[in-house]
C-alpha positions in Angstrom: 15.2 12.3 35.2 12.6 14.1 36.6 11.8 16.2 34.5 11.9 13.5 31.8 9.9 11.1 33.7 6.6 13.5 34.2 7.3 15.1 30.3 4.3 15.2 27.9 7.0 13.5 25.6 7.7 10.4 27.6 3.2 10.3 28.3 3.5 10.4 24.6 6.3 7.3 24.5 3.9 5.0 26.4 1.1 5.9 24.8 2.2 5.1 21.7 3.3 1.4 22.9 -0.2 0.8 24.3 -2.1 1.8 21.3 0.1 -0.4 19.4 -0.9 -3.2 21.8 -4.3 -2.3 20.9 -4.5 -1.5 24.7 -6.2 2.2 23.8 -5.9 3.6 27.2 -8.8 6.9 26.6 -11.3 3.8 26.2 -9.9 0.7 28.0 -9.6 3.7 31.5 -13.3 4.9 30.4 -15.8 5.1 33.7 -19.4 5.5 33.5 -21.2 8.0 35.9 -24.5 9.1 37.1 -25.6 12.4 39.0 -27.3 12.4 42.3 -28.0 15.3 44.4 -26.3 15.8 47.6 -29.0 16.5 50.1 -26.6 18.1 53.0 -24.7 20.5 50.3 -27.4 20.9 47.9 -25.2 20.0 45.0 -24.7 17.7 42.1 -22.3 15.2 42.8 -21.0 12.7 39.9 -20.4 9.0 41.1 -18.9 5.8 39.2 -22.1 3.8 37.9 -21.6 -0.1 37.5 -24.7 -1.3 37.2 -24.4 0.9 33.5 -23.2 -0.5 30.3 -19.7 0.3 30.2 -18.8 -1.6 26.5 -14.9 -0.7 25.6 -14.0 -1.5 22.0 -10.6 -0.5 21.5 -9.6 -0.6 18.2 -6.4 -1.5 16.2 -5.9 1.2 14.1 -2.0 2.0 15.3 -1.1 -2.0 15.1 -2.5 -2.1 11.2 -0.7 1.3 10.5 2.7 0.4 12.1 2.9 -3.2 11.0 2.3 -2.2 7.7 5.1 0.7 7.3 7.7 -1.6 8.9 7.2 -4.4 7.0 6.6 -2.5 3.6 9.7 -0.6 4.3 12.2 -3.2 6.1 10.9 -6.5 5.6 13.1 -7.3 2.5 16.9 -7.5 3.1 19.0 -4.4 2.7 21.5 -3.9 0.4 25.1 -2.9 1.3 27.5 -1.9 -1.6 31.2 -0.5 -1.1 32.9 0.0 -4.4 36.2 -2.4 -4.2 36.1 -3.5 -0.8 34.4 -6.8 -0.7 35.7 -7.8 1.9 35.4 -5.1 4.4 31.8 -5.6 3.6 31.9 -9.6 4.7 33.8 -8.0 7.9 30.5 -6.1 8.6 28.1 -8.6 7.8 29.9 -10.3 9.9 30.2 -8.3 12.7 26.7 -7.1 12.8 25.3 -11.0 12.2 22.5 -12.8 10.1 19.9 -12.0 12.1 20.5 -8.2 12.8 17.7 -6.8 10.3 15.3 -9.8 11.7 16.1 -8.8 15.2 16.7 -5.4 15.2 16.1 -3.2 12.3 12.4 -4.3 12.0 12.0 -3.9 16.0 13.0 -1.0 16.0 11.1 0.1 13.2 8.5 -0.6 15.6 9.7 1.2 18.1 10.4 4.2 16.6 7.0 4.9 15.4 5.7 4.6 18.6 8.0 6.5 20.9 9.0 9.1 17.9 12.6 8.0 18.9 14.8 4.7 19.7 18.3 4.1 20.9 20.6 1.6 19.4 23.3 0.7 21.8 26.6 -1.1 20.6 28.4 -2.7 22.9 31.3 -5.3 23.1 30.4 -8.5 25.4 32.6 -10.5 28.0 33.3 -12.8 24.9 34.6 -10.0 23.0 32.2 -9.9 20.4 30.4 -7.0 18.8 26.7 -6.4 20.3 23.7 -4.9 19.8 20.9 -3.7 21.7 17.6 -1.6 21.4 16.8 1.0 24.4 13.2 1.7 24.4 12.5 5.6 24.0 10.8 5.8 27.3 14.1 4.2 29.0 17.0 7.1 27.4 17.7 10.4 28.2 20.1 12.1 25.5 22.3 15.1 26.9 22.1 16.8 23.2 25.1 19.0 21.8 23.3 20.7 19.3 19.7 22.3 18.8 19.2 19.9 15.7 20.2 16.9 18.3 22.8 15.2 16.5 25.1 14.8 18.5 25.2 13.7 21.9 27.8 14.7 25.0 25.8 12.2 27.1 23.0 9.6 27.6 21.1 8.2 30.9 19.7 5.3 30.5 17.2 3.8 33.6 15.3 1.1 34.1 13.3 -0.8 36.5 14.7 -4.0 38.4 12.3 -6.1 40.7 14.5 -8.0 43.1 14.6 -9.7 46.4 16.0 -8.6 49.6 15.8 -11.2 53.0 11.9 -12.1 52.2 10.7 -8.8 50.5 10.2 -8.1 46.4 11.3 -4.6 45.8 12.0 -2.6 42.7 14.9 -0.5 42.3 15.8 1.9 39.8 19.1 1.2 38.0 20.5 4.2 36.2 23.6 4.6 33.8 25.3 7.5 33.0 27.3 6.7 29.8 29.8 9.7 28.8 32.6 9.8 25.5 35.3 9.0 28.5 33.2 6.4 30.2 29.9 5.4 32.3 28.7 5.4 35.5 26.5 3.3 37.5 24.4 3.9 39.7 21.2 2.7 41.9 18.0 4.0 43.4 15.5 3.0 46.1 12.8 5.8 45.3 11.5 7.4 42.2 10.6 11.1 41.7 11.9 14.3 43.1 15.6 13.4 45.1 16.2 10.0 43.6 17.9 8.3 46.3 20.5 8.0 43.8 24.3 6.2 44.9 26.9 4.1 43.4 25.9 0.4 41.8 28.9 -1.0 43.8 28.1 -4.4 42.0 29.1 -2.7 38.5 32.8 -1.4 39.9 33.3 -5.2 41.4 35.3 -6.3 38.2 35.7 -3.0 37.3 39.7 -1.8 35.7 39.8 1.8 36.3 40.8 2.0 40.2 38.2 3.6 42.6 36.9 6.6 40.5 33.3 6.9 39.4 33.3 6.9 35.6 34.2 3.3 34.5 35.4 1.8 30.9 33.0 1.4 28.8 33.9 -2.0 28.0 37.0 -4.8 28.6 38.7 -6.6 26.2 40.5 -9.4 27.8 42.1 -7.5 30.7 42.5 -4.2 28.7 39.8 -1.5 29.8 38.8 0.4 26.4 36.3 3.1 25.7 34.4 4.5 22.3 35.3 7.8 22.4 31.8 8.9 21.5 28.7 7.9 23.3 27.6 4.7 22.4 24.0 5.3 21.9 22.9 5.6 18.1 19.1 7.6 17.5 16.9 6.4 15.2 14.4 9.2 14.7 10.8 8.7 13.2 10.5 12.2 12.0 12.5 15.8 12.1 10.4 16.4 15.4 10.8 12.9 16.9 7.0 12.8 17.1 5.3 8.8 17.6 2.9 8.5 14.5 0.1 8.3 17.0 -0.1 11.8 17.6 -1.1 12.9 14.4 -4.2 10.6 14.9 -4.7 9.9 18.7 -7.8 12.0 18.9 -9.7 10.4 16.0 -8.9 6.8 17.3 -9.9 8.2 20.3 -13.6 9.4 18.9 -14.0 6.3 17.3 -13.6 3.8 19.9 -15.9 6.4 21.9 -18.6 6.3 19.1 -18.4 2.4 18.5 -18.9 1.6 22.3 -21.3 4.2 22.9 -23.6 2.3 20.3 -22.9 -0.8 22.1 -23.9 0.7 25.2 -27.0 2.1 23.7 -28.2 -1.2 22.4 -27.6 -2.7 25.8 -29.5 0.2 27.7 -32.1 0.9 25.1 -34.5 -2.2 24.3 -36.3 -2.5 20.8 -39.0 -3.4 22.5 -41.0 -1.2 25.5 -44.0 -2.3 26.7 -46.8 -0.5 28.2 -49.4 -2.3 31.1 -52.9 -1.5 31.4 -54.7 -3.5 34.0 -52.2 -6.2 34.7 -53.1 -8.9 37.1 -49.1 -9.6 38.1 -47.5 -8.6 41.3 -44.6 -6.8 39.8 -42.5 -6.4 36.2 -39.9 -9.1 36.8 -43.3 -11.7 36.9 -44.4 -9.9 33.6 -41.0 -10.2 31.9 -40.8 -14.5 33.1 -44.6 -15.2 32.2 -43.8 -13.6 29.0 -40.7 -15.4 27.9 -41.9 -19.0 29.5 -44.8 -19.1 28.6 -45.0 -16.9 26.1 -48.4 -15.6 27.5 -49.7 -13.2 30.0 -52.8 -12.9 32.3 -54.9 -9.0 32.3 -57.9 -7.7 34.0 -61.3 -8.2 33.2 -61.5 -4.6 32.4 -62.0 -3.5 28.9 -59.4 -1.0 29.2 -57.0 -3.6 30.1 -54.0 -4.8 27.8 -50.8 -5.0 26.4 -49.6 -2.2 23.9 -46.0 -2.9 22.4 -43.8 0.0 21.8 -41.3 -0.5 19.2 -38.2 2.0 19.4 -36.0 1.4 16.3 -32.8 2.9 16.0 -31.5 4.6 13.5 -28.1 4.4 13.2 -27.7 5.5 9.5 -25.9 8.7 11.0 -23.8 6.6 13.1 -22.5 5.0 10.0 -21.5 7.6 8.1 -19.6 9.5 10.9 -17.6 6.0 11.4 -16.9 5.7 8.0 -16.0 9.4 7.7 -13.3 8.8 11.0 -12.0 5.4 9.7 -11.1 7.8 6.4 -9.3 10.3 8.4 -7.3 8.0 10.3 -6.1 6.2 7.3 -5.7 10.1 5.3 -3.7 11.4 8.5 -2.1 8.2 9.6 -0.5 8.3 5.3 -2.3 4.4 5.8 -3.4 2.0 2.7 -7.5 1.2 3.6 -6.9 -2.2 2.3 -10.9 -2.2 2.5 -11.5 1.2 0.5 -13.3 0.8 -2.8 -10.4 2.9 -4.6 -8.3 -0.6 -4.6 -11.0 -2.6 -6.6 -10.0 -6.1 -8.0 -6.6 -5.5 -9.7 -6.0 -1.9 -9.7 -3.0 -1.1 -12.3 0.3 0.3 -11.5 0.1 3.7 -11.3 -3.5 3.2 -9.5 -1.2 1.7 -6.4 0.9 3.7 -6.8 -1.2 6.8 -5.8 -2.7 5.0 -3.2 0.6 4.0 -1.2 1.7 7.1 -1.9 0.7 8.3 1.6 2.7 5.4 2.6 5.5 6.0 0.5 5.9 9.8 2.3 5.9 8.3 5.4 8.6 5.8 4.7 10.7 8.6 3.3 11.4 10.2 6.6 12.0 6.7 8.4 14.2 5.7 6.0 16.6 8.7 5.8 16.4 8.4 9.6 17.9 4.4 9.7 20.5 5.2 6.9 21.8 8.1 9.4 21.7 5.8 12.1 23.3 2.7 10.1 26.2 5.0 9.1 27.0 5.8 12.6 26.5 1.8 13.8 29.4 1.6 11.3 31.8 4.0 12.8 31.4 1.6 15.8 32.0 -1.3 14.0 35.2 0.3 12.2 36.4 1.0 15.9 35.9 -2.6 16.9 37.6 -4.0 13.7 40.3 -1.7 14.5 40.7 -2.8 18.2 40.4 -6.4 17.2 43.1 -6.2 14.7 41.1 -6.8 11.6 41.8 -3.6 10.1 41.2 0.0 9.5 38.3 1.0 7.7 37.4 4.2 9.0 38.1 5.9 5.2 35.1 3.4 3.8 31.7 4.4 2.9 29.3 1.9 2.5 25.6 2.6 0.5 22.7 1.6 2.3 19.7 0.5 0.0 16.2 -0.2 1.7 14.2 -2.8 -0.7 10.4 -1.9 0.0 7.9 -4.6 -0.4 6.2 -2.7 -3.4 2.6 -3.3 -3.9 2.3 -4.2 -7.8 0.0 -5.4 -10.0 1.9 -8.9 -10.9 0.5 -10.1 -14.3 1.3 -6.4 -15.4 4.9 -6.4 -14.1 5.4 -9.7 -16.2 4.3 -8.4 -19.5 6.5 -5.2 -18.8 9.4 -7.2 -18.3 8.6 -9.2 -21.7 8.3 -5.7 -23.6 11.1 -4.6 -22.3 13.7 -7.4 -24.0 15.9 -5.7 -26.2 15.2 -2.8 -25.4 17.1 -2.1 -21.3 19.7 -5.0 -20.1 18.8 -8.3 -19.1 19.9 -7.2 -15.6 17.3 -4.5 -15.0 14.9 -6.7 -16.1 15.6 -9.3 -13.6 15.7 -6.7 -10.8 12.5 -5.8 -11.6 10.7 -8.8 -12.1 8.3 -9.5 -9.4 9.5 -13.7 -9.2 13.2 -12.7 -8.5 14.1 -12.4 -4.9 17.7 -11.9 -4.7 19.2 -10.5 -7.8 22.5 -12.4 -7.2 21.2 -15.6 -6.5 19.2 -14.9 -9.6 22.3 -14.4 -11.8 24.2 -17.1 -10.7 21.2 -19.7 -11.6 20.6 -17.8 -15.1 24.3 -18.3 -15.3 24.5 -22.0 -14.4 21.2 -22.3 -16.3 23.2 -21.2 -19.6 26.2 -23.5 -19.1 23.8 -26.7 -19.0 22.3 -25.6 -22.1 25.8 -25.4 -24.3 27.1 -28.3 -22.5 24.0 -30.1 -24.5 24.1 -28.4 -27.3 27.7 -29.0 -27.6 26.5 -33.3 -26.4 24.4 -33.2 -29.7 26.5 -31.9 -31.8 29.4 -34.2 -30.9 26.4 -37.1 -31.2 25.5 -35.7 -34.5 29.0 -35.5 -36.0 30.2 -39.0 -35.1 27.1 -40.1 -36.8 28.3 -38.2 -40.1 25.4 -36.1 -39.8 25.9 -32.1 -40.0 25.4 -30.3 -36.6 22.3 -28.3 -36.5 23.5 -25.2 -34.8 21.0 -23.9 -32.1 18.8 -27.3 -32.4 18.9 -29.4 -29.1 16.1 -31.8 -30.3 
């Protein structure tokens, strides 16, 4: 703990969260200073200056560039498919409930791009019932197996409790130690080195397994039960479990540093200076108040007296470009879509967006071989809990996992494709890929009522038609 607590990885964790938050901590921490001499040392000291324009524009580079890979890659529903076994696939749905890719899946994908790394943690409640829920990367401490860190012999997770003992708010540090055979719990006073670390006696008051330290993982009824593995599933972001921001930190960081340093330039540096010759005023601050009251200012009689304005304009032209040049990077390096750039236009075609998400695209490869890992192992603990409840063993079933992105596409185009294409691919691919349809099944089944309504009045005019003694008109529903 720590050694994981101080780690440049865990820094990385947080700061990852906080630039998400737009909470850019290298500009939002930013101090400005002055130098005075120190007359008794005879050195240069640097001290905090308040009085100086200290403008902080963080910007929200990391919100723009996570928002949009989550959503682009999770915001549709997934698809499950398990050949012949509908009904183990209800049992999932079931067990993992409507709102699991709302809830979790698309949080997570947030958290995983900015820690590098998130833990989902199944668990089975005091109901009974199957649970989920996300450990922030900064809160878990994997004990890995293997150098490639896919497996795990154990986890600690910790976190931070504010409670209230007599009249005093404290915070304590609760840690769990969760093992294949069981868990632990324990409690701490202190953080850093020796964590005054001892048992969580209010864990072990309901506890099933006798006095000893490792505990069930879970009850069901009055039957302790454990996984067998370690119930904490990692959803990586990459093969180094790296947060995106770290592949751009440092020009977010030179941006919001150039942006508020011309803020802070316009607020020091005036447009106008003016110089005094022979001014009849007691001191500048009269000069300033007679000038902007009255909009008029008394001299000397002398000839050489006046007022001589110095204009100081700024030229920022330099400025511009580098900002424009870093706000290219960061979109380049962070695999972004610039959803100002000029390369977009008005309604770039198909292949057009194509090369421009495909930055995007890369990205959301890794992430999404990641969350398929990490889904197939959330199954293996809902095949256990099936099994425990009774419901049946599945453990032999493979289920596909199908991430729908939210495609950019040029709409009008996709249309006229689809049109083109009749005759010559099936109806259904058509559908799928039509940009109107939504839920392929749902799709189906309306096409398919859509058809019966049609013969069932074609069939009513023909019947109409031949008790008239006219012919039918086959294909005519006029």
């Amino acid at each position: 703990m720590d050694e994981f607590v101080k780690s440049k990885e865990r820094a990385m964790m947080l700061a990852g969260e906080a630039y998400y938050k737009v909470d850019n901590p290298e500009i939002m921490m930013r101090k400005m200073y002055r130098y005075k001499e120190n007359h008794v040392s005879n050195e240069i000291e640097k001290v905090e200056d308040k009085a100086k324009p200290n403008n902080k524009r963080a910007h929200g580079f990391m919100h723009v560039l996570i928002e949009d890979k989550v959503n682009y890659l999770l915001s549709k529903p997934y698809t499950l498919a398990c050949e012949g076994a509908d009904e183990y696939l209800k049992l999932v749905q079931a067990t993992l409930g409507k709102k699991f890719q709302e809830k979790r899946l698309m949080k997570m994908g947030v958290k995983t791009s900015n820690g590098g790394i998130c833990w989902l943690h199944p668990y089975i409640d005091e109901n009974g019932d199957f649970k989920t829920m996300i450990i922030p990367p900064e809160q878990g401490i994997p004990l890995w197996r293997d150098n490639d860190h896919e497996e795990l012999d154990g986890f600690i997770y910790f976190y931070n409790l504010d409670v209230i003992e007599g009249k005093e708010q404290k915070t304590i540090t609760r840690v769990e130690l969760w093992l294949p055979e069981g868990v632990a719990y324990y409690i701490s006073d202190s953080e850093g080195e020796g964590w005054d670390l001892r048992l969580d006696s209010e864990k072990y008051l309901n506890a099933l397994s006798g006095e000893e330290e490792i505990t069930e993982h879970f009850t069901m009824g009055s039957t302790p039960g454990k996984w067998e593995k370690v119930p904490f599933i990692p959803y990586k972001n990459n093969d180094y479990e790296l947060p995106d921001l770290k592949f751009i930190k440092t020009l977010i960081d030179a941006y919001d540093k150039s942006r508020s340093d011309v803020a802070n330039m316009f607020d020091e540096v005036r447009s106008t200076v003016y110089a005094l010759r022979g001014y009849g005023g007691e001191d500048l601050g009269e000069f300033m108040r007679n000038l902007n009251y009255f909009r008029a200012i008394a001299v000397d009689a002398d000839e050489h007296a006046g007022v001589d304005a110095i204009n100081s304009n700024q030229d920022i032209t330099a400025l511009k470009d580098d900002f424009d040049a870093l706000k290219k990077d960061i979109y380049d390096f962070g695999q972004g879509v610039d959803k100002n750039s000029d390369k977009l236009g008005n309604s770039p075609s198909g292949i057009a967006l194509k090369f421009i998400y495909s930055g995007l695209d890369l990205k959301c490869n890794r992430l999404e071989n990641a969350f398929k890992d990490g889904l197939e192992q959330l199954f293996w603990f809902v095949n256990k809990y099936l099994d425990i409840t009774g419901q049946g063993s599945y453990y032999d079933k493979e289920i596909d996992i199908t991430f729908n992105r939210d495609i950019a596409i040029n709409e009008s185009q996709a249309i006229e494709d689809c049109q083109n294409s009749t005759g010559v691919i099936s109806d259904q691919t058509i559908r799928e890929n039509h940009p109107w349809v939504k839920d392929i099944k749902e799709e189906n089944k309306r096409m398919e009522e859509q058809e019966k309504e049609q013969k069932e009045r074609q069939q009513t005019v023909t019947d109409m038609l031949a008790e008239n003694g006219a012919p039918g008109l086959e294909g005519d529903e006029s």
